[in-house]
Biopython code that builds the backbone (N, CA, C, O; Angstrom):
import numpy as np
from Bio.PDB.StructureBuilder import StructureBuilder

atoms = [
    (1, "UNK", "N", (0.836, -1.194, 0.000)),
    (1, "UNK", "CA", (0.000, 0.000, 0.000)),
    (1, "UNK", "C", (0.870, 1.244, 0.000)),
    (1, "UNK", "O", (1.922, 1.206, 0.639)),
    (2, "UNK", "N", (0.507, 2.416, -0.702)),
    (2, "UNK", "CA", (1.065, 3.575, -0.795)),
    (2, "UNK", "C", (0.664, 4.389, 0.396)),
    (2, "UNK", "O", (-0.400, 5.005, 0.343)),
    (3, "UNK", "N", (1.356, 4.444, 1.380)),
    (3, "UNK", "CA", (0.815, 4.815, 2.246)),
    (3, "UNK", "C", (0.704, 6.610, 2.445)),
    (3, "UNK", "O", (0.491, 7.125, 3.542)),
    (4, "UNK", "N", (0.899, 7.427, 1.120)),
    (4, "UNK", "CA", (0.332, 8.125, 0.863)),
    (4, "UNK", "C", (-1.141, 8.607, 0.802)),
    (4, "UNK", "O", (-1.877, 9.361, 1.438)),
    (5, "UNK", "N", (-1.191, 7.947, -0.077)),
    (5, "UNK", "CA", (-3.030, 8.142, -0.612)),
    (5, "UNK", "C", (-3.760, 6.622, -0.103)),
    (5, "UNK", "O", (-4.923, 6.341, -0.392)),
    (6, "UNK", "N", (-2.875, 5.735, 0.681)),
    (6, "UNK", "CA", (-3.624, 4.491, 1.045)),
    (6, "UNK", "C", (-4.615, 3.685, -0.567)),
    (6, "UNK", "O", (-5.728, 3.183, -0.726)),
    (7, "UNK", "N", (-3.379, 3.978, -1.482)),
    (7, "UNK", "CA", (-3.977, 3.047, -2.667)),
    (7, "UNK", "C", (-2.777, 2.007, -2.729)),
    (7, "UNK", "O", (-1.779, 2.264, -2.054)),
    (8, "UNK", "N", (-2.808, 0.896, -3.466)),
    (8, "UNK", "CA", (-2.539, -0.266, -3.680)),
    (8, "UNK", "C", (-0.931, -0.047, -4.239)),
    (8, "UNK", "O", (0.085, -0.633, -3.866)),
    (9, "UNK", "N", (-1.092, 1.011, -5.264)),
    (9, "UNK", "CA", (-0.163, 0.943, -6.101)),
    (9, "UNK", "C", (0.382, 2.444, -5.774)),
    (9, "UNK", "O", (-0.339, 3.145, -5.064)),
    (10, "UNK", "N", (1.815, 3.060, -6.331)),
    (10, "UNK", "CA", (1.948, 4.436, -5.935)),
    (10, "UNK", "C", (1.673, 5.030, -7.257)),
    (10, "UNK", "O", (1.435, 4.386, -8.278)),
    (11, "UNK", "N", (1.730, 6.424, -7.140)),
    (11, "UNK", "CA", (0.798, 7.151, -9.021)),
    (11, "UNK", "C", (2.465, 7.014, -9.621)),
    (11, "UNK", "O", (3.582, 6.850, -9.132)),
    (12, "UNK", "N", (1.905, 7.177, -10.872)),
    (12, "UNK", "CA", (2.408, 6.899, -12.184)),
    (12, "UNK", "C", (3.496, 8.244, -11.844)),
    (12, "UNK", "O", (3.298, 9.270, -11.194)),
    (13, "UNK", "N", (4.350, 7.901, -12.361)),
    (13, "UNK", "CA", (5.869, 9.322, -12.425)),
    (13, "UNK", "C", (5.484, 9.534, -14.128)),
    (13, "UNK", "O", (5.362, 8.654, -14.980)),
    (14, "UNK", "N", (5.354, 10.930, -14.267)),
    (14, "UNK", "CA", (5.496, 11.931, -15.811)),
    (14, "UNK", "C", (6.780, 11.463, -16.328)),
    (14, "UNK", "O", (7.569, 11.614, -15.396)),
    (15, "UNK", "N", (7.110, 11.201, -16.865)),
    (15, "UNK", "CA", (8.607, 11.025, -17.743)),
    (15, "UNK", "C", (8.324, 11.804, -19.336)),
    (15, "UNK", "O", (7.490, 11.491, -20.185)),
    (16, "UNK", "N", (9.349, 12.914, -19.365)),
    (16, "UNK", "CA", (9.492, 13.827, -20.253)),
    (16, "UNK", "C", (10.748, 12.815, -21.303)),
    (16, "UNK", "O", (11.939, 12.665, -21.032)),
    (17, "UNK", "N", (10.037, 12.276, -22.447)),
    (17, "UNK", "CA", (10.170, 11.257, -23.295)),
    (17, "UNK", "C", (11.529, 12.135, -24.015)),
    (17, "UNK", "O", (12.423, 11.542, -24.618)),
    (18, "UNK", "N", (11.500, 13.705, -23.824)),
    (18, "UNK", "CA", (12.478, 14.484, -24.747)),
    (18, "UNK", "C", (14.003, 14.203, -23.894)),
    (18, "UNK", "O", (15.089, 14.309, -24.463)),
    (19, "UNK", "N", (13.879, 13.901, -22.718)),
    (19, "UNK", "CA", (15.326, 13.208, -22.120)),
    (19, "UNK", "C", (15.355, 11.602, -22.119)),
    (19, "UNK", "O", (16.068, 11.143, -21.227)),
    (20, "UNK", "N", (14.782, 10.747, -22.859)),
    (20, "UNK", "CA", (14.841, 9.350, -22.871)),
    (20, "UNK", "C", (16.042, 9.685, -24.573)),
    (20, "UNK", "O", (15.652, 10.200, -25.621)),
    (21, "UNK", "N", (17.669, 9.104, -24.223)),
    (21, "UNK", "CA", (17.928, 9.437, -25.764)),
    (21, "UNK", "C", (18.778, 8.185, -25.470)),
    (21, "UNK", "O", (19.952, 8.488, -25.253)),
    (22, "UNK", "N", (18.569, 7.112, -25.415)),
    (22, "UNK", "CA", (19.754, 6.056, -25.362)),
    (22, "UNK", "C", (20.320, 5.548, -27.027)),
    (22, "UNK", "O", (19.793, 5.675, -28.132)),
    (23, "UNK", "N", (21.760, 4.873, -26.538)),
    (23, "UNK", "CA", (22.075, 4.906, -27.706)),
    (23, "UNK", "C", (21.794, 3.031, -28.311)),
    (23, "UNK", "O", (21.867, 1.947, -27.732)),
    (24, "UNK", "N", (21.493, 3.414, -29.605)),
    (24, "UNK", "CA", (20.558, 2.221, -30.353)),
    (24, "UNK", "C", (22.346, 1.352, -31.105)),
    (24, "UNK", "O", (22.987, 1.761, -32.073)),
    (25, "UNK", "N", (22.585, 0.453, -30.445)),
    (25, "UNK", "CA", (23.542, -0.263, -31.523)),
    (25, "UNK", "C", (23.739, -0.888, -32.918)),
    (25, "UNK", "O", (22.945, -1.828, -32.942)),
    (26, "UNK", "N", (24.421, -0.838, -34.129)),
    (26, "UNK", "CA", (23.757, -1.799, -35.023)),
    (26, "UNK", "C", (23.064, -2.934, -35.117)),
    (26, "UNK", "O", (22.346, -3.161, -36.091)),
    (27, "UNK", "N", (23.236, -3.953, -33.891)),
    (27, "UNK", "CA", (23.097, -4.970, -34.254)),
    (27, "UNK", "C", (21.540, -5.138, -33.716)),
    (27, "UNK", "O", (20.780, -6.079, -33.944)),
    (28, "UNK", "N", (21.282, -3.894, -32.901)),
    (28, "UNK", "CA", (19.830, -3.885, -32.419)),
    (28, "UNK", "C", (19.034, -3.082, -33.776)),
    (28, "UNK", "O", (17.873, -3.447, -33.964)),
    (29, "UNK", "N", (19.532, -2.131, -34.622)),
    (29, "UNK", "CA", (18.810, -1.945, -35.199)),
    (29, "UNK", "C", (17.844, -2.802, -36.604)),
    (29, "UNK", "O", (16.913, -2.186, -37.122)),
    (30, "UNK", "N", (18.071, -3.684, -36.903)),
    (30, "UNK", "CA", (17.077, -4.498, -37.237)),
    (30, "UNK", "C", (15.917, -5.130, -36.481)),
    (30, "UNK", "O", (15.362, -6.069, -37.051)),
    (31, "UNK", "N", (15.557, -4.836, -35.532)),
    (31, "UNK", "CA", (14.543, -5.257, -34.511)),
    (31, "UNK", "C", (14.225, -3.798, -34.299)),
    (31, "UNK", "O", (13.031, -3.521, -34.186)),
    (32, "UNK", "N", (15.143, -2.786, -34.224)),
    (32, "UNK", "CA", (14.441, -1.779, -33.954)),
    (32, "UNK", "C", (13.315, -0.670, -35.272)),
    (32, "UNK", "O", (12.464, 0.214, -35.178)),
    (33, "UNK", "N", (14.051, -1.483, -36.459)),
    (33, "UNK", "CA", (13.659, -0.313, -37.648)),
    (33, "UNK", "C", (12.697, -1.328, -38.355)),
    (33, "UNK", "O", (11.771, -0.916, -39.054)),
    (34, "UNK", "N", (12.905, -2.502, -38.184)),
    (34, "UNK", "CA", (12.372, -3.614, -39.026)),
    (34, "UNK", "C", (13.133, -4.176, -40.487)),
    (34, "UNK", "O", (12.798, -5.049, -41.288)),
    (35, "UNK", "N", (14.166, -3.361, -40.437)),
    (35, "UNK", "CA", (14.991, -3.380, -41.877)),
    (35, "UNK", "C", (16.002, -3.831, -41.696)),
    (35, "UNK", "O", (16.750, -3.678, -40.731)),
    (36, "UNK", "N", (16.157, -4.570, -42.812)),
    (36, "UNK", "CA", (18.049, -5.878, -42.875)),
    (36, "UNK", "C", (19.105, -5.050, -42.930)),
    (36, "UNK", "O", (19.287, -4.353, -43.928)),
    (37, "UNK", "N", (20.058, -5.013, -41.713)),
    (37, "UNK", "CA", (21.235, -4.426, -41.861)),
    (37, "UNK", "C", (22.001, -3.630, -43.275)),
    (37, "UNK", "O", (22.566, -2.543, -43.397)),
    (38, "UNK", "N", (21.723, -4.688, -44.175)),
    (38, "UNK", "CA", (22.236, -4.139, -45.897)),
    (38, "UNK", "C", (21.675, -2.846, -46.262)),
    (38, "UNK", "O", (22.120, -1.858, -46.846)),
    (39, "UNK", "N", (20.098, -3.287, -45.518)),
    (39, "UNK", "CA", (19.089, -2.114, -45.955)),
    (39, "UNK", "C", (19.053, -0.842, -45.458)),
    (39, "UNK", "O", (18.448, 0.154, -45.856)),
    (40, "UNK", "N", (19.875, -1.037, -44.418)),
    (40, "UNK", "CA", (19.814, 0.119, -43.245)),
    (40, "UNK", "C", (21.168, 0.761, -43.958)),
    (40, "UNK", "O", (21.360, 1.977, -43.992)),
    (41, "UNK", "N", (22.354, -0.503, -44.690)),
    (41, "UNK", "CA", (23.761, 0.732, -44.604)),
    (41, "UNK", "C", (23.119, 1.356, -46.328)),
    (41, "UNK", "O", (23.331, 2.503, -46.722)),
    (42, "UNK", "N", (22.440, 0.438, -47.027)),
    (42, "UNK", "CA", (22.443, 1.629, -47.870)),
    (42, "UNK", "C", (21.689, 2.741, -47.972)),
    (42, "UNK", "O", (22.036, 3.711, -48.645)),
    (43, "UNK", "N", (20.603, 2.674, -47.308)),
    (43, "UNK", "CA", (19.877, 4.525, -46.584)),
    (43, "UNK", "C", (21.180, 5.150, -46.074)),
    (43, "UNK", "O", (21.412, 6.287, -46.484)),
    (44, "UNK", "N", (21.933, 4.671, -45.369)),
    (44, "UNK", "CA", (22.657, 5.586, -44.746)),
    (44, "UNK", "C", (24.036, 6.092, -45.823)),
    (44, "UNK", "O", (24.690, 7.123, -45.666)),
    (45, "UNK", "N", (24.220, 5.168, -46.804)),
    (45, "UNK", "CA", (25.384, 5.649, -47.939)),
    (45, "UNK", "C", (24.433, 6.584, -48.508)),
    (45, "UNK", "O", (24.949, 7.702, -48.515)),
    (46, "UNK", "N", (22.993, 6.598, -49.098)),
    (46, "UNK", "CA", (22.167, 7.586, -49.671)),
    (46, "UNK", "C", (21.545, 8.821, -49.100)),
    (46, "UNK", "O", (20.793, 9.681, -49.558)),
    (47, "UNK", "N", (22.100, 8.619, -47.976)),
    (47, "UNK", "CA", (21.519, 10.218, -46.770)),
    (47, "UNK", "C", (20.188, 9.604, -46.626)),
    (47, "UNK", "O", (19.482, 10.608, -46.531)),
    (48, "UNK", "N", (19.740, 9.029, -46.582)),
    (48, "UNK", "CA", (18.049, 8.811, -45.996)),
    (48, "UNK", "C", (17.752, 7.778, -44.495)),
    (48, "UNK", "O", (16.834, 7.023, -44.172)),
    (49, "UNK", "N", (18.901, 8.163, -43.904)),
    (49, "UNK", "CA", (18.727, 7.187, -42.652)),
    (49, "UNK", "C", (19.767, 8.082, -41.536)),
    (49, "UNK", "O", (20.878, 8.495, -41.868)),
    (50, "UNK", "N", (19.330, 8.222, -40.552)),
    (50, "UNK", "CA", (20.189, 8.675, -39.548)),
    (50, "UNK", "C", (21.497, 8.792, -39.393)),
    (50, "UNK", "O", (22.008, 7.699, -39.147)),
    (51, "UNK", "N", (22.214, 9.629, -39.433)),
    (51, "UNK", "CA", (24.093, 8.667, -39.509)),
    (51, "UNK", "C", (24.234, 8.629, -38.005)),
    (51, "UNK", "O", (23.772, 9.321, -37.098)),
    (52, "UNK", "N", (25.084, 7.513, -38.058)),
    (52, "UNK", "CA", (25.758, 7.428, -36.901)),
    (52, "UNK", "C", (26.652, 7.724, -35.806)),
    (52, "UNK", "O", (27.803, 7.787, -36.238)),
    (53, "UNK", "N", (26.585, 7.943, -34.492)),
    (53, "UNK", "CA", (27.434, 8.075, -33.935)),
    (53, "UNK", "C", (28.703, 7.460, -33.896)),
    (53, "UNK", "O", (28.625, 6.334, -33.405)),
    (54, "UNK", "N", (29.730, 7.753, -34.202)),
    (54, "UNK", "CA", (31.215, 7.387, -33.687)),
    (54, "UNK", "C", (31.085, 6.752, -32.053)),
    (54, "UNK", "O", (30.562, 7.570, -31.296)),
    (55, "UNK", "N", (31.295, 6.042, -31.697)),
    (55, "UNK", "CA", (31.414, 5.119, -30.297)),
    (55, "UNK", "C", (32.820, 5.192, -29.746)),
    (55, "UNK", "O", (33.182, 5.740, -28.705)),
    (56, "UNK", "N", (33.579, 4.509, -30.680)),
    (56, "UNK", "CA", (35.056, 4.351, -30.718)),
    (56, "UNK", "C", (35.605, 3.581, -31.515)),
    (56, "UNK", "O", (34.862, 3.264, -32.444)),
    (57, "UNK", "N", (36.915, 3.008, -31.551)),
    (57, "UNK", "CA", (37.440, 2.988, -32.720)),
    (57, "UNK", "C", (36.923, 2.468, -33.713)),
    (57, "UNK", "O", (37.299, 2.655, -34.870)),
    (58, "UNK", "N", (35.718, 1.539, -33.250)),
    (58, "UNK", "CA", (35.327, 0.475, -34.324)),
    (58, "UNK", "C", (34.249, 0.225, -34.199)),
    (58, "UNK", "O", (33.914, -0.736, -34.891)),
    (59, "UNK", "N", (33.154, 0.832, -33.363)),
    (59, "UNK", "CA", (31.855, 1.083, -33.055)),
    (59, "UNK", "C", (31.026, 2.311, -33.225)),
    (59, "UNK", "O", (31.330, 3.443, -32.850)),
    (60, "UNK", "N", (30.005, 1.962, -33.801)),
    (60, "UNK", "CA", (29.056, 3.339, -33.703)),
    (60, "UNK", "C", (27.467, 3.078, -33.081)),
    (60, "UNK", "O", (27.007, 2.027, -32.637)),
    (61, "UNK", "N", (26.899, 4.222, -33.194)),
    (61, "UNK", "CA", (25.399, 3.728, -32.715)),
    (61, "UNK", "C", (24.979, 5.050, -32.785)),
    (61, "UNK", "O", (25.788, 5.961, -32.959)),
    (62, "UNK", "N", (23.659, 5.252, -32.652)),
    (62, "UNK", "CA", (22.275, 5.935, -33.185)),
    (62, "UNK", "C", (21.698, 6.701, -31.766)),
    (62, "UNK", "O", (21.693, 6.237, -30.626)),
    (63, "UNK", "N", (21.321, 7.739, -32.131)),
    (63, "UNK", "CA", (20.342, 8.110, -31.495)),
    (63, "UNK", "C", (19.263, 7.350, -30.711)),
    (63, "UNK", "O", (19.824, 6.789, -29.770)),
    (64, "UNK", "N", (18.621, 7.228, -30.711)),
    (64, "UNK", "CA", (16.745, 6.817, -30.438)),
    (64, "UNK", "C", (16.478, 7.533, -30.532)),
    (64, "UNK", "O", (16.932, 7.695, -31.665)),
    (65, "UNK", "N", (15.930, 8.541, -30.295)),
    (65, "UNK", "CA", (15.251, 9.663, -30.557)),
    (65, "UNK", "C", (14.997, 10.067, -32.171)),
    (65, "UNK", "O", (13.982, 10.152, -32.862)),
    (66, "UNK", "N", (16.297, 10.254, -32.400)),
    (66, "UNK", "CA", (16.630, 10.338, -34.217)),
    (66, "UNK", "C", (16.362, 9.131, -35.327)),
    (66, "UNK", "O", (16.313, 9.313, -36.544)),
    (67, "UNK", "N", (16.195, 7.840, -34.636)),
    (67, "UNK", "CA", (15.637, 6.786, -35.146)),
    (67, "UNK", "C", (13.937, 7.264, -35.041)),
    (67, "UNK", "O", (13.170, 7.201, -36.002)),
    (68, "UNK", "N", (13.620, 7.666, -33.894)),
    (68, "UNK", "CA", (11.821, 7.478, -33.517)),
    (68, "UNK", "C", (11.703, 8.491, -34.361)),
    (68, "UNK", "O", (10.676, 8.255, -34.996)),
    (69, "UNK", "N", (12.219, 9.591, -34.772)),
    (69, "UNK", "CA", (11.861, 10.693, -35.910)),
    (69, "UNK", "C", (12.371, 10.239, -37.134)),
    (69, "UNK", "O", (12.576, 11.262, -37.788)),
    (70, "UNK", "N", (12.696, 9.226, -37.820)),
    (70, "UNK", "CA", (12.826, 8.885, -38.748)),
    (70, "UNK", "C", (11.718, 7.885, -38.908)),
    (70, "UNK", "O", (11.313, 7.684, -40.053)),
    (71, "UNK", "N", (11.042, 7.072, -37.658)),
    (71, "UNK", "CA", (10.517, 6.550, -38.471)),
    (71, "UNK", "C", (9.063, 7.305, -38.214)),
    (71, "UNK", "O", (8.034, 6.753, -38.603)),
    (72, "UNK", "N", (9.018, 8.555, -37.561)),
    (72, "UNK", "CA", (7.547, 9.410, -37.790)),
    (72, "UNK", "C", (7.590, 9.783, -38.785)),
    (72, "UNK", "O", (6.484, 9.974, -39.290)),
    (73, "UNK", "N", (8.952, 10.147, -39.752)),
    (73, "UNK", "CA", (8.869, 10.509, -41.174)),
    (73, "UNK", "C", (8.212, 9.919, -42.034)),
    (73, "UNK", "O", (7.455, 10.395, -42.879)),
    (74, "UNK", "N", (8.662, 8.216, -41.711)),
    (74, "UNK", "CA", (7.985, 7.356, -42.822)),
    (74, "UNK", "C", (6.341, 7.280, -42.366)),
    (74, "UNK", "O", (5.407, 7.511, -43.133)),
    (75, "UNK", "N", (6.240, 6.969, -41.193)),
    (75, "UNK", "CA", (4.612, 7.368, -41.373)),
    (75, "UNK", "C", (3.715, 8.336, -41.735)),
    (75, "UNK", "O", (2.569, 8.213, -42.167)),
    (76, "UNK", "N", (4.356, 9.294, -41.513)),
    (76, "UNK", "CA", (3.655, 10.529, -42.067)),
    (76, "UNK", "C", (3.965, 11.020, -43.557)),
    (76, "UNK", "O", (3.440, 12.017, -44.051)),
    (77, "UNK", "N", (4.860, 10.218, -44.195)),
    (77, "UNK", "CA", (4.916, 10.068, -45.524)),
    (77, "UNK", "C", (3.812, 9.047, -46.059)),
    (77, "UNK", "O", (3.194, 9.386, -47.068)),
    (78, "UNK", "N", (3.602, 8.176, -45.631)),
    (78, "UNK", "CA", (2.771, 7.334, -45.447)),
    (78, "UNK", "C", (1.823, 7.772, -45.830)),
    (78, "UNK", "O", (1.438, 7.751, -46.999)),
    (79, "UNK", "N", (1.058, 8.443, -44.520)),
    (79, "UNK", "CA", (-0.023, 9.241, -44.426)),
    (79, "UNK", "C", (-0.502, 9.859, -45.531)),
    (79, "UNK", "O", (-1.531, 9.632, -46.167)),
    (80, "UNK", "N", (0.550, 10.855, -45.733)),
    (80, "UNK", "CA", (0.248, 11.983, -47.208)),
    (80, "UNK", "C", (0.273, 10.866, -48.207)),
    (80, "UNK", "O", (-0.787, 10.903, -48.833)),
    (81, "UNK", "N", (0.917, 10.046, -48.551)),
    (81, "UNK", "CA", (0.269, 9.534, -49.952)),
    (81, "UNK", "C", (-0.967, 8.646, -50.001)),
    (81, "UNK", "O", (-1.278, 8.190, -51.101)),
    (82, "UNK", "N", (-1.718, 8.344, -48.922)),
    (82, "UNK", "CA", (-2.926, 7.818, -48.936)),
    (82, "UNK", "C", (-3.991, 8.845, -48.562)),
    (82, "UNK", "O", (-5.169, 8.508, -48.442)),
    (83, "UNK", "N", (-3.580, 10.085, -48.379)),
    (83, "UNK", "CA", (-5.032, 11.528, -48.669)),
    (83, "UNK", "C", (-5.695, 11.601, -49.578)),
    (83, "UNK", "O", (-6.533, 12.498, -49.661)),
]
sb = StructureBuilder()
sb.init_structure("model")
sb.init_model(0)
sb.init_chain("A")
sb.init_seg("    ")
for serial, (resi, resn, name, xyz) in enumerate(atoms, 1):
    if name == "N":
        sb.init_residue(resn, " ", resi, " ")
    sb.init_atom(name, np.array(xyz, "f"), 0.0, 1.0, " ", f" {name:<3s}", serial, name[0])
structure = sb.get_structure()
């Protein structure tokens, strides 16, 4: 019991989603974008995919945030061509 308000559970915490920015690895991004690694490096040789962070010498990784606005792009591209 919350022995606050004497309810069961304690209330829900606000989380401001604009500080959630973890970083997305390659090997997660196929589960995260839905797209085959190949598919992902050639958006990114063509500018149409997020570039990556530098990690270190031999690693990189992504935004989240900049992934979740890439893929509001494609839905809302989406969108407009079925108006």
């Amino acid at each position: 019991m919350n022995s606050e308000n004497n309810t069961p559970f304690a209330p829900a915490k606000r989380i401001d989603l604009t500080e959630l920015n973890r970083i997305v690895r390659k090997k997660e991004l196929p589960k995260f974008t839905g797209l085959q690694r190949t598919t992902i490096d050639d958006l990114i040789r063509v500018g149409n995919f997020p570039k990556p962070i530098p990690l270190g010498k031999r690693s990189v990784g992504w935004l989240e945030s900049e992934l979740l606005d890439w893929q509001r792009a494609r839905v809302a591209e989406r969108d407009r061509q079925h108006d």
